[in-house]
C-alpha positions in Angstrom: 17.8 35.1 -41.3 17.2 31.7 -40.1 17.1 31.8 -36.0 19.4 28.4 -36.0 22.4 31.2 -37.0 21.6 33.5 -34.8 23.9 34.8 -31.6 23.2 33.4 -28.4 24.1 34.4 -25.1 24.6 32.0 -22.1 24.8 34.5 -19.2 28.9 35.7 -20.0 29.3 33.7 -22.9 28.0 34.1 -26.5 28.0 31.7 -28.8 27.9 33.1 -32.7 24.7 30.6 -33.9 22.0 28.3 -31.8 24.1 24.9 -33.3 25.5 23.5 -29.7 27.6 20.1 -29.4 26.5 18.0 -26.7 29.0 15.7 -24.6 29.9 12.7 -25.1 31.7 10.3 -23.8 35.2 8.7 -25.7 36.2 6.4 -23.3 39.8 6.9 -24.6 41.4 8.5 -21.4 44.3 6.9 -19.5 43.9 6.9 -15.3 41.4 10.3 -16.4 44.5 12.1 -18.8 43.0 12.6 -21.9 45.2 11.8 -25.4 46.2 12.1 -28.5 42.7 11.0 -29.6 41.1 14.0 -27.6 43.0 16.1 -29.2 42.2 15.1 -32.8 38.4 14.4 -31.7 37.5 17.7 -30.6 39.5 19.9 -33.5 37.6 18.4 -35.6 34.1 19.0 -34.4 35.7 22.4 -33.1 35.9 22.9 -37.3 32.1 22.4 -37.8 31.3 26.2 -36.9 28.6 25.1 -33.6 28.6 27.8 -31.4 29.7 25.8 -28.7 31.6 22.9 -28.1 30.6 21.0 -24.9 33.5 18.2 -24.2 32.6 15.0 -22.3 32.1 14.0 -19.1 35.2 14.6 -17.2 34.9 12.8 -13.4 35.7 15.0 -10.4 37.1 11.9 -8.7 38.3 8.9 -9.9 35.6 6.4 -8.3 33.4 9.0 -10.4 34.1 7.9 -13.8 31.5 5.8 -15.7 34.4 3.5 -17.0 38.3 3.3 -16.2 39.1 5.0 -19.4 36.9 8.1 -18.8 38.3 11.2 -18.7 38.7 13.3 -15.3 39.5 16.2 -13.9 40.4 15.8 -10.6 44.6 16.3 -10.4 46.8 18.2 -11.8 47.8 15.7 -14.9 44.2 15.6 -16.0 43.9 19.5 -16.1 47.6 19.4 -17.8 46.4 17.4 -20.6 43.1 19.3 -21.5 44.8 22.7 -20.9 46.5 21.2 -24.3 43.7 20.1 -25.7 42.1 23.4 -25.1 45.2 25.5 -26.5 45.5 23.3 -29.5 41.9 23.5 -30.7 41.8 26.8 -30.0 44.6 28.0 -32.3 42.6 27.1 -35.2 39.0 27.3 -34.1 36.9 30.3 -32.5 34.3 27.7 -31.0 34.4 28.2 -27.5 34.8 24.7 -25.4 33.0 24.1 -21.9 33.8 21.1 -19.7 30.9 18.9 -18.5 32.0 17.7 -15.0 30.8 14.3 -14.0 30.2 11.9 -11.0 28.9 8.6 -12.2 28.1 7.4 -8.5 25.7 3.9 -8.8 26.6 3.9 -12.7 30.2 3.7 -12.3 33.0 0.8 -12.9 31.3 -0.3 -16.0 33.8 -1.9 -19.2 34.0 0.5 -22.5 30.5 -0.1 -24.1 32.1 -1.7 -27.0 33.5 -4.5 -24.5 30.7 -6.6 -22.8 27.9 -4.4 -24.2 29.8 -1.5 -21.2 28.7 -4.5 -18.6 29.4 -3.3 -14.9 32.5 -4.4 -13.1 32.5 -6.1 -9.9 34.5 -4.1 -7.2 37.1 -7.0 -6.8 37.8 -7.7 -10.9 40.6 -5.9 -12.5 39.5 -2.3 -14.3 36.5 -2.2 -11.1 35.7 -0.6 -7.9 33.3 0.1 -5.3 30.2 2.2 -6.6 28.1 4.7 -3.9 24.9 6.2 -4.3 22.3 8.1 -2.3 21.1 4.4 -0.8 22.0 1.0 -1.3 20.3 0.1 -4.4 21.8 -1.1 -8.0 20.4 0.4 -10.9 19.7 -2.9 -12.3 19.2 -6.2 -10.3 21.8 -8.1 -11.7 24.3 -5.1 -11.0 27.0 -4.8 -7.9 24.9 -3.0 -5.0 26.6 0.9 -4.7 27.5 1.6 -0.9 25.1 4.7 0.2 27.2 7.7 0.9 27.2 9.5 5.0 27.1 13.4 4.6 30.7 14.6 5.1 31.3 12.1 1.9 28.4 14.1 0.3 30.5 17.4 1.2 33.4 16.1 0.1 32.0 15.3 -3.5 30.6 18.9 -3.3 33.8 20.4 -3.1 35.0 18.1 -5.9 32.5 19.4 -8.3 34.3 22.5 -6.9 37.9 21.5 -7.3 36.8 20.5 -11.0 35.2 23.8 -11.8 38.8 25.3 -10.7 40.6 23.4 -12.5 38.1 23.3 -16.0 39.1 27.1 -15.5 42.5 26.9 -15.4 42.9 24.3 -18.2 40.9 27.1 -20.4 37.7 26.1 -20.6 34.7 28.8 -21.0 32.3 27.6 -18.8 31.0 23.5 -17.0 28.5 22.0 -17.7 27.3 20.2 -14.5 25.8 16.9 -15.1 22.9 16.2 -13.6 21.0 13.9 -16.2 21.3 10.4 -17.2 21.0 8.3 -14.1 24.8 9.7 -12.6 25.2 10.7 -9.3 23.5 14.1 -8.9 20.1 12.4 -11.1 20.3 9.8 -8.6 20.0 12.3 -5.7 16.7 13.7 -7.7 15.1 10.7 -8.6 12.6 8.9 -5.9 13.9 5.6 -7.5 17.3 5.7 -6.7 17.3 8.3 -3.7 15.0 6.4 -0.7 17.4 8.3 2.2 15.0 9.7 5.1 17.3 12.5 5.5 17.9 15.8 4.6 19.1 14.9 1.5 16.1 12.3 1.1 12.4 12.0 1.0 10.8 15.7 -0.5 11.7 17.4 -3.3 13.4 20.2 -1.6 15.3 17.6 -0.3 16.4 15.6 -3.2 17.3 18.6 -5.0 19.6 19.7 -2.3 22.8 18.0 -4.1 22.4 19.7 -7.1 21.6 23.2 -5.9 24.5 23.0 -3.4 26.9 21.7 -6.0 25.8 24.7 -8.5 25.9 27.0 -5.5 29.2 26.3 -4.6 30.9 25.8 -8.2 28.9 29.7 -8.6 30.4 31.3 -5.9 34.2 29.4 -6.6 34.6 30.8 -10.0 34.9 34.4 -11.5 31.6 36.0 -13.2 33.0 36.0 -16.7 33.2 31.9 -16.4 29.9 30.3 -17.6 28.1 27.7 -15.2 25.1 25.5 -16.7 23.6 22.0 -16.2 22.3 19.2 -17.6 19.0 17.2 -16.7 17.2 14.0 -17.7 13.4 16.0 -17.8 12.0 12.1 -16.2 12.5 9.1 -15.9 10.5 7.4 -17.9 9.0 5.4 -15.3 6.4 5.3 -12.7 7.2 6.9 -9.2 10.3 8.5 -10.8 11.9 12.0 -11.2 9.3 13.7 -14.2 8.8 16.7 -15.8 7.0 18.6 -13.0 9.8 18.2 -10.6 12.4 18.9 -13.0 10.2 22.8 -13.7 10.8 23.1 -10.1 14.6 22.3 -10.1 15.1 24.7 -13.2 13.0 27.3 -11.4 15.2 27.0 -8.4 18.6 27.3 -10.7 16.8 30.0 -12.7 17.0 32.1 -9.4 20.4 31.4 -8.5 21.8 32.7 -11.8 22.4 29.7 -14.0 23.3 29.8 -17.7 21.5 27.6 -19.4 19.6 24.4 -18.9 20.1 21.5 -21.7 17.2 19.2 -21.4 17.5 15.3 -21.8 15.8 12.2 -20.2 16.6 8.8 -19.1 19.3 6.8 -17.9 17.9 6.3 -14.5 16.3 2.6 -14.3 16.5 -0.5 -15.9 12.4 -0.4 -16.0 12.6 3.4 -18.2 9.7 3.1 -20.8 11.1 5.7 -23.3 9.1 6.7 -26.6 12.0 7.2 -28.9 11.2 9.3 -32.2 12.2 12.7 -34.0 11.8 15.7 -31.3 11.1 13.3 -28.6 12.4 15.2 -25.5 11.4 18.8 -27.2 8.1 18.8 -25.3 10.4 18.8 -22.3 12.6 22.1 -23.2 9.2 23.4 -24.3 7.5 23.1 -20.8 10.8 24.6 -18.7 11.3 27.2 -21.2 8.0 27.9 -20.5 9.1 28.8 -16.6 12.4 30.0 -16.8 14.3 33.4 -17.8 18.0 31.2 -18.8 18.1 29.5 -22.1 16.8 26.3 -22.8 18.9 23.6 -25.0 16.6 21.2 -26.5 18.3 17.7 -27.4 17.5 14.2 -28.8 17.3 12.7 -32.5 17.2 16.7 -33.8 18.8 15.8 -37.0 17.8 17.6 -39.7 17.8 21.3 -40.1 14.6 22.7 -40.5 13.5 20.6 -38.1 16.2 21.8 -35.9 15.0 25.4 -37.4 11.3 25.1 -36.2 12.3 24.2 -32.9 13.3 27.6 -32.1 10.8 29.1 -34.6 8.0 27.9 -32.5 9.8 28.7 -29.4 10.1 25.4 -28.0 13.6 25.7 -27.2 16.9 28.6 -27.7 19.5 26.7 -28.8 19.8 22.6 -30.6 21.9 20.0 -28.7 23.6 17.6 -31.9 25.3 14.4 -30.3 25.7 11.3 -32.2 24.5 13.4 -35.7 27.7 15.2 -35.2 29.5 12.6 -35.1 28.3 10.9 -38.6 28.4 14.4 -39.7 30.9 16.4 -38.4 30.1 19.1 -41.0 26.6 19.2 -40.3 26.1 23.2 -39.6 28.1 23.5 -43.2 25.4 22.0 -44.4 22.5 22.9 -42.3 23.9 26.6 -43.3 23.4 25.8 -46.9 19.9 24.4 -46.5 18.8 27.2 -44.7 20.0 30.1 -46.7 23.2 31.3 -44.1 26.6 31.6 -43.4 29.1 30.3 -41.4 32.4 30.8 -40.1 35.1 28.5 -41.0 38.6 28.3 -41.0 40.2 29.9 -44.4 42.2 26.9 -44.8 38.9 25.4 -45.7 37.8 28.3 -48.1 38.7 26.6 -51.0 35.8 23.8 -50.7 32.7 26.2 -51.2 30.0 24.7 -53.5 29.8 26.3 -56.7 26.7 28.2 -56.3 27.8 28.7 -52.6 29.8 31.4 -52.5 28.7 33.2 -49.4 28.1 29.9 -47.4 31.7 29.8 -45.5 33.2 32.9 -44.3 36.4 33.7 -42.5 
């Protein structure tokens, strides 16, 4: 049986195959409250058959949210309206959805990327606001400078993160994702580019990690066993004197021992200088090297996009599970048809019985 339609447990979850949707953002929310779009977005990939369904990046807070139509979760309306996204998708999909919960920090205020190329926003236009950050310096020159952050703000976004996790668990979500990758607010703690603070959250490793491991920590011990908790990391930075591979093992080995779910492995997003060698199974070596260190699975992600390829990933042990982003969203049927290419069935709804493939017969099941 191929291993890409396998079971797959993260921690108390298990998701029936290895196919996993990463998030991404819509930039279709209103003051954080998801829509109607949402809604129609996520039944529809919920219909592909992935085992799991991660939804974008929800901020904890508003200043958190990469752009002022991102989603949040940080009151009571914004849990309202993905507690009905949740129950909707759900009554006609068995793909379990987890909530990836977001604080933008230096990479905030920005327009929708299809307005001004997602241009930042200056603090004083309409649609911006004032950006923080570990330290006082803008991810690209040209870019409004973020105000550093004192540490009771620091412990107040911990207990966001928290507050987020609470509420991702009430709206009934399966798990978070915590988002530490891509140059937001908990990468910019890791990374030596962005984080230049001389103290206890600044300078050594153990010290830039301390964010992150206090945000899992605390979302860990806030929720109930049988709710999943994972995270998210750019593997480096792609540039010189930046967060890299070697640091990120460490980080993963430190969440590896405090009981985290899974670990899905990206890069980038950090610096305006990022050198990134962009082809098929780019970022693999990446998952290959923590998987390599660590007892949680590893998600491997970036330009997977064919299914054998996606197939030999796991064969050779490089990775557990296959991260599809943008591929999914050209393809929204894409484990239909990575199920028929590699000989294995898939669950579907039965309203959808009807379109087997002559030939076919045992792809979809109910």
């Amino acid at each position: 049986m191929a291993q890409l339609f396998t079971p797959i447990s993260f921690g108390p979850l298990t998701a029936n195959n290895r196919i996993i949707i990463a998030p991404m953002c819509m930039y279709s929310a209103e003051n954080g409250v998801v829509r109607p779009w949402h809604e129609q977005h996520y039944g529809t990939l919920a219909q592909s058959g992935a085992g799991l369904l991660i939804v974008e990046a929800s901020a904890v807070a508003p200043e958190g949210r990469i752009s002022y139509a991102d989603a949040g979760i940080w009151n009571e309306e914004c849990q309202t309206a993905w507690q009905h996204v949740v129950e909707n998708v759900g009554r006609y999909s068995s793909t379990p959805l987890v909530m990836q919960l977001a604080h933008a920090g230096r990479k905030a205020s920005t327009d929708k990327p299809w307005n001004n190329n997602g241009a930042p926003i200056a603090p004083t236009d309409e649609n911006g606001w004032q950006t923080v950050a570990p330290s006082a310096v803008p991810f690209a020159a040209t870019d409004p400078t973020p105000r550093a952050l004192n540490t009771d703000e620091i412990d107040t976004i911990i207990n966001q993160f928290v507050a987020g996790a609470k509420r991702a668990l009430a709206a009934g979500f399966k798990g978070v994702e915590i988002h530490a990758a891509h140059g937001y607010l908990l990468h910019q703690f890791l990374s030596p580019i962005s984080n230049q603070r001389n103290d206890e959250f600044g300078g050594s490793l153990e010290n830039r990690m301390r964010l992150t491991l206090a945000v899992f920590d605390a979302i860990k011990s806030a929720v109930p066993e049988e709710f999943m908790v994972g995270i998210r990391i750019s593997a480096t930075d792609w540039a010189d004197n930046g967060w890299d591979v070697e640091q990120s093992i460490e980080l993963a080995k430190a969440l590896d021992k405090r009981g985290c779910h899974y670990i899905h492995v990206s890069s980038g997003g950090l610096t305006e200088h990022q050198q990134i060698q962009v082809g098929p199974n780019y970022q693999v070596p990446f998952s290959e090297q923590i998987k390599a260190a660590v007892e949680m699975p590893v998600i491997a992600v970036g330009l997977i996009t064919d299914a054998k390829q996606a197939e030999q990933i796991l064969i050779e042990d490089k990775a557990d599970a296959i991260g599809l982003a943008r591929g999914i969203l050209y393809d929204p049927r894409w484990p239909w048809h990575a199920a028929a290419e590699l000989g294995a069935t898939i669950s579907v709804s039965p309203q959808y019985l009807r379109c087997q493939p002559h030939g076919l017969k045992e792809l979809l099941t109910r």
